[in-house]
SEMARKOL-955169 format. One record per residue (C-alpha): residue number from 1; residue in one letter; x, y, z. Coordinates in nm, 3 decimals. Layout:
BEGIN
@num = NUM | residuo = A | X = X | Y = Y | Z = Z;
...
# end
This chain:
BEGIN
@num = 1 | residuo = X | X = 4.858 | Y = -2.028 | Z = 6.616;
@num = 2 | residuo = X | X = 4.651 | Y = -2.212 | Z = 6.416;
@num = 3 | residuo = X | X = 4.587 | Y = -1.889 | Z = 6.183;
@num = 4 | residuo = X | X = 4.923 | Y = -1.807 | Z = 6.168;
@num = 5 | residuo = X | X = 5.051 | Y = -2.222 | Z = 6.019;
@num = 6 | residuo = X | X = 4.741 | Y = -2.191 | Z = 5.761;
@num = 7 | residuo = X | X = 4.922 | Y = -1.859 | Z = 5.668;
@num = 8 | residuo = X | X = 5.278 | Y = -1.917 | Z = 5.633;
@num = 9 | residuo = X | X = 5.148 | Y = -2.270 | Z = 5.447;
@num = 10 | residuo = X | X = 4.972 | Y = -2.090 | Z = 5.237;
@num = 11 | residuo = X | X = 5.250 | Y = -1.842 | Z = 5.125;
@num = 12 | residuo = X | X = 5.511 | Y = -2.154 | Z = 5.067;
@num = 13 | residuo = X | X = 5.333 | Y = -2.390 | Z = 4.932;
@num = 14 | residuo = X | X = 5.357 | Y = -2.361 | Z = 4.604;
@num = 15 | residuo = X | X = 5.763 | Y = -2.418 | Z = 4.640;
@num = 16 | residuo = X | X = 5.685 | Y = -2.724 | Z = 4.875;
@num = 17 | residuo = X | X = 5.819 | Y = -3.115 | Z = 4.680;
@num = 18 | residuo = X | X = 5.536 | Y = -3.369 | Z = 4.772;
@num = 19 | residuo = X | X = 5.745 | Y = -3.614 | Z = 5.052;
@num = 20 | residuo = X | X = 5.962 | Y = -3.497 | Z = 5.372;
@num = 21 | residuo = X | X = 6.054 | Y = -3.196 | Z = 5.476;
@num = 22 | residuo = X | X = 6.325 | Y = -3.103 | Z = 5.761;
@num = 23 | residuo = X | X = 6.150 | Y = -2.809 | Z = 6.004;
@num = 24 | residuo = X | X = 6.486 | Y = -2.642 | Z = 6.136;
@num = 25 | residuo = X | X = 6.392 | Y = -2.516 | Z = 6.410;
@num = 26 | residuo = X | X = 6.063 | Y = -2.601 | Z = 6.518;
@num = 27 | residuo = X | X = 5.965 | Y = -2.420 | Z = 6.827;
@num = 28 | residuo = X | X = 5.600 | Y = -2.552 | Z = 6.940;
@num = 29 | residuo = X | X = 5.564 | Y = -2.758 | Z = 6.642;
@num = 30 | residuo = X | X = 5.249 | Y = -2.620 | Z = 6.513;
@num = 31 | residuo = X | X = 5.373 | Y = -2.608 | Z = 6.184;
@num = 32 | residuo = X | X = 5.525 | Y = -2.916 | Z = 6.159;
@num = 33 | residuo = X | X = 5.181 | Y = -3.082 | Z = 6.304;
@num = 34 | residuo = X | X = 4.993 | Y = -2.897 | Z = 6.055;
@num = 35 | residuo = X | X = 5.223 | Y = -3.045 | Z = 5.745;
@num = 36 | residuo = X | X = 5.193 | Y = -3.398 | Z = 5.902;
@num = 37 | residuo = X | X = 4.806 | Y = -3.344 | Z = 5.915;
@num = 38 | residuo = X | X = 4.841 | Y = -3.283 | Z = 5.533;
@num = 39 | residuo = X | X = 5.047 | Y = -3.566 | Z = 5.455;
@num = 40 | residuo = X | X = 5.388 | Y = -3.480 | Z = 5.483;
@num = 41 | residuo = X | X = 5.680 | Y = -3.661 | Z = 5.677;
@num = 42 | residuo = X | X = 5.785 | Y = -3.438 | Z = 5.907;
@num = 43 | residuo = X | X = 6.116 | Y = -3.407 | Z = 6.128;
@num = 44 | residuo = X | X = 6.140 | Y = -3.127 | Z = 6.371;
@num = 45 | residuo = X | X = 6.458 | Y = -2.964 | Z = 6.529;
@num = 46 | residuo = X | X = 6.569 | Y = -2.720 | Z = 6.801;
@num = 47 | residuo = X | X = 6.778 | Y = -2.679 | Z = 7.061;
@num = 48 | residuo = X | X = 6.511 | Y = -2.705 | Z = 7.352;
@num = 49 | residuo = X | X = 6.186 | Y = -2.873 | Z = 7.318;
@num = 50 | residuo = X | X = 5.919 | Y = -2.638 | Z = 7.279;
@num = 51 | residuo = X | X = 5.697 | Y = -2.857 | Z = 7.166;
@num = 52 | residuo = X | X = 5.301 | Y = -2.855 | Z = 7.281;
@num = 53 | residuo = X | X = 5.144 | Y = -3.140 | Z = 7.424;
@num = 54 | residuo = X | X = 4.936 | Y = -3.141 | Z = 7.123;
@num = 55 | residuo = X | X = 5.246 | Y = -3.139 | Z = 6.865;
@num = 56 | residuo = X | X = 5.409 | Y = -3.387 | Z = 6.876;
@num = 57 | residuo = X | X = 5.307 | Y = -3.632 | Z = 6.597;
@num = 58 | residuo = X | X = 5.635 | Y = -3.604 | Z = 6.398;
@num = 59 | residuo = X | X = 5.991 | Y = -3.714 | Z = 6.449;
@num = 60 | residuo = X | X = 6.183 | Y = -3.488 | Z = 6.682;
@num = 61 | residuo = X | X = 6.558 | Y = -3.397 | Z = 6.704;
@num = 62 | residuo = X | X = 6.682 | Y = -3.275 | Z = 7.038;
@num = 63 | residuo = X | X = 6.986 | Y = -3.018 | Z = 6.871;
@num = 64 | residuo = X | X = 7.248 | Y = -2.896 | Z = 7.122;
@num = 65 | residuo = X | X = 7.437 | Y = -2.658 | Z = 6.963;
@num = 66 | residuo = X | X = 7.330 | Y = -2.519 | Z = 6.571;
@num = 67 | residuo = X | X = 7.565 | Y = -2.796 | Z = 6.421;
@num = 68 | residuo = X | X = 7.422 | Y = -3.083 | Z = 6.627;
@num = 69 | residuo = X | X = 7.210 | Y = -3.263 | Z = 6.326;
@num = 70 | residuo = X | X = 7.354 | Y = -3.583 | Z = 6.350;
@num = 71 | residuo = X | X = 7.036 | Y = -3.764 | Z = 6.452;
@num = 72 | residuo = X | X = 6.883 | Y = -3.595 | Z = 6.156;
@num = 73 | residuo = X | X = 6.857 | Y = -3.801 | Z = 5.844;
@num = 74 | residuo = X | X = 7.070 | Y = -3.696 | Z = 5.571;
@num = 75 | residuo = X | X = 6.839 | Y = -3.595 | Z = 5.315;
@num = 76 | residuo = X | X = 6.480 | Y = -3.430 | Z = 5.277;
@num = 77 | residuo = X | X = 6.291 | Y = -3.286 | Z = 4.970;
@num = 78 | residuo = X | X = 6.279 | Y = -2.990 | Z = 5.180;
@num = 79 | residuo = X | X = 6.399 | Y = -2.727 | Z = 5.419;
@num = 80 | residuo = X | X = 6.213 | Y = -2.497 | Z = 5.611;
@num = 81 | residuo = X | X = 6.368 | Y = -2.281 | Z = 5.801;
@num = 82 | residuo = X | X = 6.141 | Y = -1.980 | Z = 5.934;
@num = 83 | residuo = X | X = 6.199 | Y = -1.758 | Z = 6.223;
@num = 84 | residuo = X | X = 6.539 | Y = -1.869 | Z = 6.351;
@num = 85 | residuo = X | X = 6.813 | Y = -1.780 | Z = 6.141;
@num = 86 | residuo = X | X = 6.862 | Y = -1.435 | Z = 6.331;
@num = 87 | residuo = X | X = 6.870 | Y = -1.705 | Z = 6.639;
@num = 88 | residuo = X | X = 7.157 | Y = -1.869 | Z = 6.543;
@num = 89 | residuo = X | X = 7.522 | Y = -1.706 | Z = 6.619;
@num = 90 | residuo = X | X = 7.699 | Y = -1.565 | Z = 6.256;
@num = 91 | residuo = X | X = 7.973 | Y = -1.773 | Z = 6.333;
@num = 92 | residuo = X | X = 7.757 | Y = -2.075 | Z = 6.294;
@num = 93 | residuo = X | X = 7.506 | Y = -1.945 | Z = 5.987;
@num = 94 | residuo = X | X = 7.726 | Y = -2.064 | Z = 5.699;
@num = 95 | residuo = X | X = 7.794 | Y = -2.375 | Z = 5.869;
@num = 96 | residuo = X | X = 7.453 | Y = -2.454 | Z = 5.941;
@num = 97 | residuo = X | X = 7.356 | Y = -2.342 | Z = 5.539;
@num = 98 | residuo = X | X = 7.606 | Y = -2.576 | Z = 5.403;
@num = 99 | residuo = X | X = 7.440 | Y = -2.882 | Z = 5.655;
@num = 100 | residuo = X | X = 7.119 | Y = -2.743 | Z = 5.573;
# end
């Protein structure tokens, strides 16, 4: 795991803003540890906590269905979402991309 964050960091980060950033679907949280560890403020959501033991150094939103993000604060300098758009039902992908 801890190849794979160093190498999906290093193809994004030349788009990241300095500041927060909203991990859409976090899974085990490596990747949103591995921002934190850099410096950035990180808040995590999914709709089950996957998170390892190890992980879980950043804010956390519990979602319950794909439009659940109001325990989410309302703005970030930025979005990742990786590996979980094909998760989400198309009914709920332009909903969630107009939140997002």
């Amino acid at each position: 795991s801890n190849l794979k964050t160093r190498y999906e960091y290093t193809t994004i980060q030349k788009y990241l803003l300095p500041g927060t950033v909203l991990d859409f679907g976090s899974g085990d949280g490596y990747f949103a540890e591995f921002l934190t560890n850099i410096g950035f403020s990180v808040w995590g959501t999914d709709i089950r906590d996957y998170r390892s033991p190890h992980s879980v150094d950043f804010n956390f939103s519990l979602m319950r269905t794909p439009l659940d993000l109001d325990s989410v604060p309302a703005q970030f300098d930025n979005t990742i979402v990786k590996s979980v758009l094909h998760h989400v039902d198309s009914k709920y992908i332009d909903q969630d991309i107009t939140l997002l």
